[in-house]
C-alpha positions as a Markdown table, in Angstrom:
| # | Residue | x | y | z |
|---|---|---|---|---|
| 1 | Unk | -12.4 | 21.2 | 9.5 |
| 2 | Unk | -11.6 | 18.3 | 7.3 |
| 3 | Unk | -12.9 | 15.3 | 9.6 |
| 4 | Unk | -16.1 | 17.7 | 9.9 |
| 5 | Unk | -16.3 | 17.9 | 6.0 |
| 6 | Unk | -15.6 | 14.4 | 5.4 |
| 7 | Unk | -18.0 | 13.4 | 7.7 |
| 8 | Unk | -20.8 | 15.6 | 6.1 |
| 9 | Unk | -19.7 | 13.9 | 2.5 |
| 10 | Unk | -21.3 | 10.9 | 3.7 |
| 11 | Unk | -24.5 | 12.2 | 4.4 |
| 12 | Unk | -27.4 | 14.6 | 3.0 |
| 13 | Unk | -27.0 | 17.4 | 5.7 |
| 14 | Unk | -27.6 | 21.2 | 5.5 |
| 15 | Unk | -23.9 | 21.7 | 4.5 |
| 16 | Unk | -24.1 | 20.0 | 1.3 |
| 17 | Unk | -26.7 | 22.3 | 0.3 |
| 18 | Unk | -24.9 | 25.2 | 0.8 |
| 19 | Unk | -21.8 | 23.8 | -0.9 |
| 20 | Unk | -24.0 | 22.4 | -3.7 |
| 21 | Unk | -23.7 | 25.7 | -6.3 |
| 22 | Unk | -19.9 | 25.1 | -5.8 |
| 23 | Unk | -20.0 | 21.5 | -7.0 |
| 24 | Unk | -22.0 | 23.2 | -10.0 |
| 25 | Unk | -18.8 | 25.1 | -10.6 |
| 26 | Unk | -16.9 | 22.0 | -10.0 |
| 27 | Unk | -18.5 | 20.1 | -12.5 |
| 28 | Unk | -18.5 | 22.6 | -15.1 |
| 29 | Unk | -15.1 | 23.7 | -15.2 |
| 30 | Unk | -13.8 | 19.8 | -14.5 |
| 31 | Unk | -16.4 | 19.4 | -18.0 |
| 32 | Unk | -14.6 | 22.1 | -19.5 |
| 33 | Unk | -11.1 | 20.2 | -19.1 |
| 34 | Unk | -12.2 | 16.9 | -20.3 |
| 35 | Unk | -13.8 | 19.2 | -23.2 |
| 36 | Unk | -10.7 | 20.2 | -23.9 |
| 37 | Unk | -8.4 | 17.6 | -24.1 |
| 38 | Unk | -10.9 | 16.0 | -25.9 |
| 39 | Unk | -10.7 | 18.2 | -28.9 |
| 40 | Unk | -7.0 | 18.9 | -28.7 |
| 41 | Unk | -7.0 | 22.4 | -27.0 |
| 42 | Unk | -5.0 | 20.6 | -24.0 |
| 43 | Unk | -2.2 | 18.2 | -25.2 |
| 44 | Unk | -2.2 | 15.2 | -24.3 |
| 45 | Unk | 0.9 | 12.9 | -24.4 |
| 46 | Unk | 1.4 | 9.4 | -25.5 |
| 47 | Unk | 5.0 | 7.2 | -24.4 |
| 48 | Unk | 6.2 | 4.6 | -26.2 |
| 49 | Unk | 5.5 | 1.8 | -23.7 |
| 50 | Unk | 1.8 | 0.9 | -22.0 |
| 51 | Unk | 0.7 | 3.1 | -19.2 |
| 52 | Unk | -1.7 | 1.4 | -16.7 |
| 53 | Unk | -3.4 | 3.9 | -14.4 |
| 54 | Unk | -4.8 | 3.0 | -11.0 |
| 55 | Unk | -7.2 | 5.9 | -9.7 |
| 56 | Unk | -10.3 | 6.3 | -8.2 |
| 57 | Unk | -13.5 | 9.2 | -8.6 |
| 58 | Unk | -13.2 | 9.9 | -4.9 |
| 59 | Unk | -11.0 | 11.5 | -2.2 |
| 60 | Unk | -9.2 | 10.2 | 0.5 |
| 61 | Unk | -7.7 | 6.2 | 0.8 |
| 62 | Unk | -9.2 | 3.6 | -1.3 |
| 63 | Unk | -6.5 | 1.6 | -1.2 |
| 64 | Unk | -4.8 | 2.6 | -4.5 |
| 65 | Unk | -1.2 | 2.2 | -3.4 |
| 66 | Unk | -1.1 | -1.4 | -2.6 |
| 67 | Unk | -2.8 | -2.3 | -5.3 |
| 68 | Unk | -0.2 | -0.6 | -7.6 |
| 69 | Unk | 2.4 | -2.2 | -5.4 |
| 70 | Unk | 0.4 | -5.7 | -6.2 |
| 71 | Unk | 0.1 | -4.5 | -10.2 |
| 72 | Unk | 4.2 | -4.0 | -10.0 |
| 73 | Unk | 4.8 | -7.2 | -8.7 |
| 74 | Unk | 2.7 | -9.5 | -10.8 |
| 75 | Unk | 4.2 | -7.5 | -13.5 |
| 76 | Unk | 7.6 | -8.5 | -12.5 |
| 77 | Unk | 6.5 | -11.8 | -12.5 |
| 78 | Unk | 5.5 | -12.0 | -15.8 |
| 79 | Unk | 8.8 | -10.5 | -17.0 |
| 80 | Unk | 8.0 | -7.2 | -17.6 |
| 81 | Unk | 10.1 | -4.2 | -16.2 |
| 82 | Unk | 7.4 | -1.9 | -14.4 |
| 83 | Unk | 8.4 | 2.0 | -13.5 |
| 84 | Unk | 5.8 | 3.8 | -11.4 |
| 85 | Unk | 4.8 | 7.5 | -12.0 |
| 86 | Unk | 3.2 | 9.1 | -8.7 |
| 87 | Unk | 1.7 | 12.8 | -7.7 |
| 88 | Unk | 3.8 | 12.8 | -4.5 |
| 89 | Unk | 0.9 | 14.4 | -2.0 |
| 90 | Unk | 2.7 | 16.9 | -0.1 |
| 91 | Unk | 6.3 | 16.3 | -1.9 |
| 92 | Unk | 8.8 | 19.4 | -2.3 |
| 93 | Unk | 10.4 | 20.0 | -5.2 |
| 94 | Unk | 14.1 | 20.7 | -6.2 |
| 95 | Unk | 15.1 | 24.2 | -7.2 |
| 96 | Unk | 14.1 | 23.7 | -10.9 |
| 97 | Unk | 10.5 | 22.8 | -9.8 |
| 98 | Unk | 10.9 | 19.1 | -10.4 |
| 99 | Unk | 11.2 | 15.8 | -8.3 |
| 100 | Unk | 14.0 | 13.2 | -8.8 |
| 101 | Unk | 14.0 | 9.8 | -9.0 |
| 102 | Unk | 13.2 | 7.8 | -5.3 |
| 103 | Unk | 15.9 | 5.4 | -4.4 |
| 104 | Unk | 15.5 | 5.2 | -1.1 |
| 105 | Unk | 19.0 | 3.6 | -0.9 |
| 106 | Unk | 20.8 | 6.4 | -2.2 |
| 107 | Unk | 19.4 | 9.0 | 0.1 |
| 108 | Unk | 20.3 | 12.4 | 0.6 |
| 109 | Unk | 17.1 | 13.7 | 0.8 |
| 110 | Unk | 14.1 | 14.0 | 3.7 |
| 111 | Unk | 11.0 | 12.1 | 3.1 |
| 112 | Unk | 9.0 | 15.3 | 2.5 |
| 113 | Unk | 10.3 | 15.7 | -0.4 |
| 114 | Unk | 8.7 | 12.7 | -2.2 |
| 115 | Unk | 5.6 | 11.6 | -0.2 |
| 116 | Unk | 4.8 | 9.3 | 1.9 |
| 117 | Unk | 3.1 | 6.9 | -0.7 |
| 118 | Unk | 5.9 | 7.3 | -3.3 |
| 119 | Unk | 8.4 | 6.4 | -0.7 |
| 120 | Unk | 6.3 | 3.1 | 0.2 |
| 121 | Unk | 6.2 | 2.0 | -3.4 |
| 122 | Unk | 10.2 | 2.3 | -3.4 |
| 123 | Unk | 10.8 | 0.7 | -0.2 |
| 124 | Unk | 8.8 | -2.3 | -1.4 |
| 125 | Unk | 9.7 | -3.0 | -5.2 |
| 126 | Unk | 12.7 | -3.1 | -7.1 |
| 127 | Unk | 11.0 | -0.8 | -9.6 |
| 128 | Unk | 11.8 | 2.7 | -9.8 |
| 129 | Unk | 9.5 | 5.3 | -8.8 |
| 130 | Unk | 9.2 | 9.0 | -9.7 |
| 131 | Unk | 7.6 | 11.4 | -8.6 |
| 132 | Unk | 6.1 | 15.3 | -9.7 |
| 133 | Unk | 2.8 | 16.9 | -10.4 |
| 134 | Unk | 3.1 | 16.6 | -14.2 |
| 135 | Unk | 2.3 | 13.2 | -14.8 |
| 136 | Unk | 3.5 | 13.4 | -18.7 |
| 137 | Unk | 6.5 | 14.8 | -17.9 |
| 138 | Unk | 7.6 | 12.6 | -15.2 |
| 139 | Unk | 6.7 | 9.5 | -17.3 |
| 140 | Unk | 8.9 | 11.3 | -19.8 |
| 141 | Unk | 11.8 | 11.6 | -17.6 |
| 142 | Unk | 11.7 | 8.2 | -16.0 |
| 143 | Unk | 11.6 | 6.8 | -19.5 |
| 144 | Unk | 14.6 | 8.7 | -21.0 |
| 145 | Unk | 16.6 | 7.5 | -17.4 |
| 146 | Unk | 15.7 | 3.7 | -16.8 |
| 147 | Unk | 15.9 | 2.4 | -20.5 |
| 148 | Unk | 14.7 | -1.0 | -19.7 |
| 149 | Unk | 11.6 | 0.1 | -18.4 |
| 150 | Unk | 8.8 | -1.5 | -20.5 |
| 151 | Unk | 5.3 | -0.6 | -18.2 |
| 152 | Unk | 4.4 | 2.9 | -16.2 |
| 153 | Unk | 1.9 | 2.4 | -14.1 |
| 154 | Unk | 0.4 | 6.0 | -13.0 |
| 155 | Unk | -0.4 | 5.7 | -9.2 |
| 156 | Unk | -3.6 | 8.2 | -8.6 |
| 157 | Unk | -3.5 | 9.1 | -12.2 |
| 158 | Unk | -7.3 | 8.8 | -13.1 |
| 159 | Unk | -8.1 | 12.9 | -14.0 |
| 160 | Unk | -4.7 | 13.8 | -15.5 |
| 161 | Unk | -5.5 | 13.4 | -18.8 |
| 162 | Unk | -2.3 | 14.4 | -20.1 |
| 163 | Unk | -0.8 | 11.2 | -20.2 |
| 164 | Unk | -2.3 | 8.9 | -22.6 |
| 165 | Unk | -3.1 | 5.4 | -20.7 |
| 166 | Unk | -4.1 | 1.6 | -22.5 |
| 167 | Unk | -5.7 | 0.8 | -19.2 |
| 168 | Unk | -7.3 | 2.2 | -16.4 |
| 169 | Unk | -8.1 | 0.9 | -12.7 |
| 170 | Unk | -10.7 | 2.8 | -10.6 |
| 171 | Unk | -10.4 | 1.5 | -7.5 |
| 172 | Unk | -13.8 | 1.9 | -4.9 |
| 173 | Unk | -14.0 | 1.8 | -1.4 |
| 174 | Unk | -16.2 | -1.0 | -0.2 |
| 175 | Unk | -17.2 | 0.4 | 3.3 |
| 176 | Unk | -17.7 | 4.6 | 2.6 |
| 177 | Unk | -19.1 | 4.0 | -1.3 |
| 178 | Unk | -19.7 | 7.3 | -2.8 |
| 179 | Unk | -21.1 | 9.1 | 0.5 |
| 180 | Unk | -23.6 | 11.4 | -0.9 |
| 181 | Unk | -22.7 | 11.0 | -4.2 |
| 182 | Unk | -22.4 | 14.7 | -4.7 |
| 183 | Unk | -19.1 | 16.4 | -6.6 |
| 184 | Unk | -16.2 | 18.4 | -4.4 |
| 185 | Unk | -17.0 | 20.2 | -2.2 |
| 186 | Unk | -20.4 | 19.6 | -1.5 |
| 187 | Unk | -19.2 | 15.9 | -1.8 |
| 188 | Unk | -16.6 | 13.3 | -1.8 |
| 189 | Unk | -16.3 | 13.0 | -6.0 |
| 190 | Unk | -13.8 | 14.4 | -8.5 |
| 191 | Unk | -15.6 | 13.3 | -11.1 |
| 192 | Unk | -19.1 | 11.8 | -11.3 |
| 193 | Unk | -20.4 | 7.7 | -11.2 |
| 194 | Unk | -20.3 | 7.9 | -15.4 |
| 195 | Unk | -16.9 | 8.1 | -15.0 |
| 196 | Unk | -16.8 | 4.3 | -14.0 |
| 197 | Unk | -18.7 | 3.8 | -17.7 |
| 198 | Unk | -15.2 | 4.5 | -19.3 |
| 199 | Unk | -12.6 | 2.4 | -17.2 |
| 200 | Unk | -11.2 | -1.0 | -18.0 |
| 201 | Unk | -11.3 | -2.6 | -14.9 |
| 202 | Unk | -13.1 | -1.7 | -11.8 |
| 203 | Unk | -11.7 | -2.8 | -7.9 |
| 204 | Unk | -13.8 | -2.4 | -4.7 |
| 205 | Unk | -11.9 | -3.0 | -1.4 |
| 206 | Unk | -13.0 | -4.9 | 0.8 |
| 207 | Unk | -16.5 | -5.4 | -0.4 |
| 208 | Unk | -19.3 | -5.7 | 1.6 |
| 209 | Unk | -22.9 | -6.6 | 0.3 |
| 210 | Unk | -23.3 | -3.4 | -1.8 |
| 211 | Unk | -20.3 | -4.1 | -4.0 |
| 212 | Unk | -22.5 | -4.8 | -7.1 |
| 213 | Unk | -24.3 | -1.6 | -6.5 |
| 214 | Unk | -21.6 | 0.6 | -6.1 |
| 215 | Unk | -19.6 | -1.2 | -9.1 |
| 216 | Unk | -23.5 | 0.0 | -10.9 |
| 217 | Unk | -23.8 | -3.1 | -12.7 |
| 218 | Unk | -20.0 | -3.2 | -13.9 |
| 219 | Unk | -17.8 | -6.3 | -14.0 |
| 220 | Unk | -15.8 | -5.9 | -10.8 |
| 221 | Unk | -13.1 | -7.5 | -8.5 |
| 222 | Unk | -13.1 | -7.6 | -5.0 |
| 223 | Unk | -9.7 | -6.7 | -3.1 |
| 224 | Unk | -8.8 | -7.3 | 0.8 |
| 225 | Unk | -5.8 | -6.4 | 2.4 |
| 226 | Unk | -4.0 | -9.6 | 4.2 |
| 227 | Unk | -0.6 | -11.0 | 4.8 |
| 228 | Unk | 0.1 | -8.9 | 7.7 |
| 229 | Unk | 3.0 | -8.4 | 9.5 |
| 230 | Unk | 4.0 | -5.9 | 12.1 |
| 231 | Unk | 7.5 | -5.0 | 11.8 |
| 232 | Unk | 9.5 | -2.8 | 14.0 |
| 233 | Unk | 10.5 | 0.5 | 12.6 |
| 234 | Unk | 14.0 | 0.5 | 14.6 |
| 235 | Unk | 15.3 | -2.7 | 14.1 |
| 236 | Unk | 13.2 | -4.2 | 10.8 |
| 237 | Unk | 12.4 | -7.7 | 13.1 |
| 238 | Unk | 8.8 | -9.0 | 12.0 |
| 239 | Unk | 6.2 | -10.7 | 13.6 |
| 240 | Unk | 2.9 | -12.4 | 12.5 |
| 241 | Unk | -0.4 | -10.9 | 14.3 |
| 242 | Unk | -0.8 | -13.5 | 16.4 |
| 243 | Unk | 3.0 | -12.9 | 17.4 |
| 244 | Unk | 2.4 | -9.3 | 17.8 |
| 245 | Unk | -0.4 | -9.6 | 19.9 |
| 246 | Unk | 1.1 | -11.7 | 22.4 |
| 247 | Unk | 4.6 | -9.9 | 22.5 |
| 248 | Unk | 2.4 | -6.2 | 23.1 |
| 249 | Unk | -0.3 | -8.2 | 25.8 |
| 250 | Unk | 0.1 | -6.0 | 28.9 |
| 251 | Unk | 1.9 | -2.7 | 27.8 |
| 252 | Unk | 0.3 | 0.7 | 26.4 |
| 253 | Unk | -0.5 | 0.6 | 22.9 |
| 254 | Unk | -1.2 | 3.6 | 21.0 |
| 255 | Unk | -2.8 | 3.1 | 17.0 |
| 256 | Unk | -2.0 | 6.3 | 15.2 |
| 257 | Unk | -2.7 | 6.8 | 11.7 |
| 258 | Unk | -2.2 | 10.3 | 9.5 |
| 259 | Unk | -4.2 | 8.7 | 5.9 |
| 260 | Unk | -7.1 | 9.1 | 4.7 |
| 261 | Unk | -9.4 | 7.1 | 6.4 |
| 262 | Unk | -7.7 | 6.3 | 9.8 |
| 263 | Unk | -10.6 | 4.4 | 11.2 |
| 264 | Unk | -10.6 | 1.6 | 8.7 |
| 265 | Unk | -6.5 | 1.1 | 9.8 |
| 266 | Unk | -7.9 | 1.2 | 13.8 |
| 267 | Unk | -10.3 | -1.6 | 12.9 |
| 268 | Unk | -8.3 | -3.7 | 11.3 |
| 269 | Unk | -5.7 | -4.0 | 14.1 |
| 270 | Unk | -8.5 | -4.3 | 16.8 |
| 271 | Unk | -9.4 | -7.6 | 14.9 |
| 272 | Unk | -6.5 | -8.9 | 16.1 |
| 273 | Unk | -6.9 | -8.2 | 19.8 |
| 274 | Unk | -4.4 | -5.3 | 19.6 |
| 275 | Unk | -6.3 | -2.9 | 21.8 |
| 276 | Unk | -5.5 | 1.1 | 23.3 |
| 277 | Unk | -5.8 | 4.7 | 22.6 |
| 278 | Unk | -6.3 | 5.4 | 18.9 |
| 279 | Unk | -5.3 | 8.8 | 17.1 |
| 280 | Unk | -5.8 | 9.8 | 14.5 |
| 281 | Unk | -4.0 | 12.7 | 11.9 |
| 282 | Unk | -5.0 | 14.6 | 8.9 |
| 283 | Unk | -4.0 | 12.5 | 5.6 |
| 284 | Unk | -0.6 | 13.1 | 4.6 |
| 285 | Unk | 0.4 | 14.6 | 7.9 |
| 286 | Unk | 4.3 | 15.3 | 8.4 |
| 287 | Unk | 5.1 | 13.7 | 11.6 |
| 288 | Unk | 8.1 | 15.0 | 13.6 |
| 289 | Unk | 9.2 | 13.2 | 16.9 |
| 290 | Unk | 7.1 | 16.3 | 19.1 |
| 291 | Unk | 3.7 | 13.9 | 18.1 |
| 292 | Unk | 5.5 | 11.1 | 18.8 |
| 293 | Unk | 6.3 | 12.0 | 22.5 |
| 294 | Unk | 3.5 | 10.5 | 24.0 |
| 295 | Unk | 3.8 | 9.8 | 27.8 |
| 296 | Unk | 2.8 | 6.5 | 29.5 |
| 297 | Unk | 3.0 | 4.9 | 25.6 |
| 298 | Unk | 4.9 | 1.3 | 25.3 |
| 299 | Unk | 4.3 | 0.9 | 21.7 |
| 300 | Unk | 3.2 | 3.0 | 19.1 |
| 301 | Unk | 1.6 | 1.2 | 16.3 |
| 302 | Unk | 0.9 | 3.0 | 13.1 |
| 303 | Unk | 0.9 | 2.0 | 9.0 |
| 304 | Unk | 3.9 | 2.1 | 6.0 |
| 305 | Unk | 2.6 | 5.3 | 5.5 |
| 306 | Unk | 3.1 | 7.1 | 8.5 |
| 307 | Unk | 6.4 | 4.9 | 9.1 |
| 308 | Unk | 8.5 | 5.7 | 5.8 |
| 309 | Unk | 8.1 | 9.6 | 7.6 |
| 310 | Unk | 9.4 | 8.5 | 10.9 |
| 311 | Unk | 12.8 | 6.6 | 10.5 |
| 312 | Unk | 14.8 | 9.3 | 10.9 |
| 313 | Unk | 13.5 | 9.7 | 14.7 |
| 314 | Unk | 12.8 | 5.9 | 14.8 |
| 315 | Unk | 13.0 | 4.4 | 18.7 |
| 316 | Unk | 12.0 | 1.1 | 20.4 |
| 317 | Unk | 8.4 | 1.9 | 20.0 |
| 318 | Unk | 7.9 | 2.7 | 16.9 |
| 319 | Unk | 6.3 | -0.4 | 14.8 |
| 320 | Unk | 4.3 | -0.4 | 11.8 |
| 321 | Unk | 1.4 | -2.7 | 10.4 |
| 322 | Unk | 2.4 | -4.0 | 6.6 |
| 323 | Unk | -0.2 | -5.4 | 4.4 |
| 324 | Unk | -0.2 | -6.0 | 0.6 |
| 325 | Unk | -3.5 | -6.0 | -1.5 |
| 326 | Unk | -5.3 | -9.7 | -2.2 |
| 327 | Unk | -7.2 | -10.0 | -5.2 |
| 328 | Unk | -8.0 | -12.9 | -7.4 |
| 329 | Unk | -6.5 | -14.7 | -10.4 |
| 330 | Unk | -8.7 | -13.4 | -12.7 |
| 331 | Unk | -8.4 | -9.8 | -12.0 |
| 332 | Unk | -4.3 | -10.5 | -13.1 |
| 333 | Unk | -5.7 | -12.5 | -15.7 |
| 334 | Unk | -7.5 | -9.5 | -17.0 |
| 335 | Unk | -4.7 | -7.2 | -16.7 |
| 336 | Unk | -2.4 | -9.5 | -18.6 |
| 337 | Unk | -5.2 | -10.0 | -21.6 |
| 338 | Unk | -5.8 | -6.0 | -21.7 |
| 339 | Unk | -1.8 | -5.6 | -22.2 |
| 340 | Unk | -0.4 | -5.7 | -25.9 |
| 341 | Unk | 1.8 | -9.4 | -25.7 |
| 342 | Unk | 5.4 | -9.3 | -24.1 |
């Protein structure tokens, strides 16, 4: 059902007609909310450090988690002391309805209970993550815990309102744009194109020759993912692609992927001659070793975020493709003017 949908978002088919009086709905009651917290009904909180939010007006993977994990580090480079504040897609809460703090080194929980993206962030930064649906309140909570923290930045945080932000990152993707440019669910959009009016700074990944247009006439910077490395989920040795390719030449290779647009993942690794059966999961998907079990597979090849789920049941097969997000000088150069001074 959801590939079907998704697929229909991207163009002007029958379906979107009939979904079009919901969008109407949609539109009106997401107007309402922004009404709202606009004139105080809805509260909306403010911390006492700077709160950067990287989001986007569309569903599915736009690459917003690497470039928060690229924010954090420049961040750290710079000398500040970044925490991150995530929704946790799919994440379980305690007993008291809330989620703790991620330290992947302390364990004692499953991965389900944070998300998959969440539990990325934490196995790549020394920067600590939480995680709930309550954006205000977990910002709250990681600042009364982790004093020295001095930055949050709010991974997917673009329509929760509740937390007061100095900047704002909308983050586009290059190859599917806008799709039909209609509002949920006749569409792909939370919120409509005007939103882009309102953000600091505007990202498209991996731009193609309608970057401009889709930025609509905004300043924008353009973001590839690179550096990659395929690392083995069982052991944690590495290898460059060209490495990769040669040490996987001859054996059954199977590309899976469970985000939310698995065929831009299945591209990239066929640019590096990596070829064999590709399959593909819903976004968020929980794996358990049963998918894994795949007969006549030498190697299974999939991303971070399908790997931080499967290192529980990790085997000789298992590897996963890491990439961070490339962007240029100047968009860090922005960032840092848009911060007050540190």
């Amino acid at each position: 059902m959801r590939e079907w949908l998704e697929a229909e978002w991207q163009k002007d088919g029958p379906a979107q007609l009939l979904l079009r009086p919901l969008s109407w709905a949609f539109a009106a009651l997401a107007a309402m909310r922004r009404a709202l917290f606009r004139t105080g009904w809805l509260k909306t909180e403010t911390v006492p450090v700077p709160v950067i939010v990287v989001g986007n007006i569309s569903v599915g993977g736009t690459g917003k988690t690497p470039l928060t994990i690229a924010l954090a580090e420049h961040l750290i480079g710079r000398e500040w002391n970044p925490g991150i504040v995530s929704r946790g897609y799919g994440a379980i809460a305690d007993d008291q309805g809330r989620h703790a703090h991620v330290e992947i080194r302390q364990g004692g929980h499953p991965p389900d209970w944070f998300g998959d993206e969440p539990l990325v962030m934490a196995a790549r930064l020394p920067a600590p993550v939480y995680v709930g649906p309550e954006r205000a309140e977990v910002a709250r909570a990681l600042l009364a815990d982790q004093r020295q923290v001095d930055v949050i930045l709010s991974d997917d945080g673009l329509q929760h309102y509740a937390l007061a932000r100095q900047l704002e990152i909308a983050v586009i993707d290059g190859e599917r744009g806008f799709g039909n440019g209609q509002l949920l669910p006749a569409g792909p959009l939370r919120e409509g194109r005007w939103r882009l009016d309102s953000v600091q700074l505007v990202v498209v990944n991996n731009p193609g020759e309608n970057a401009a247009l889709l930025a609509g006439g905004r300043p924008w910077y353009p973001m590839r993912l690179g550096n990659e490395r395929f690392v083995s989920l069982a052991t944690g040795e590495e290898y460059s692609p060209d490495e990769f390719s040669v040490r996987v030449r001859g054996q059954r290779v199977v590309t899976l992927a469970g985000i939310g647009h698995p065929a831009r993942f299945f591209n990239h690794v066929r640019r590096f001659g990596i070829a064999g059966r590709t399959l593909a999961f819903a976004d968020h998907h929980r794996f358990t070793p049963l998918d894994l079990k795949l007969p006549g597979a030498d190697v299974l090849l999939m991303t971070e975020k399908d790997a931080v789920k499967c290192r529980g049941f990790a085997d000789s097969r298992m590897w996963f493709m890491r990439v961070d997000a490339l962007l240029p000088d100047e968009f860090f150069a922005h960032v840092d003017s848009l911060l007050r001074p540190h």
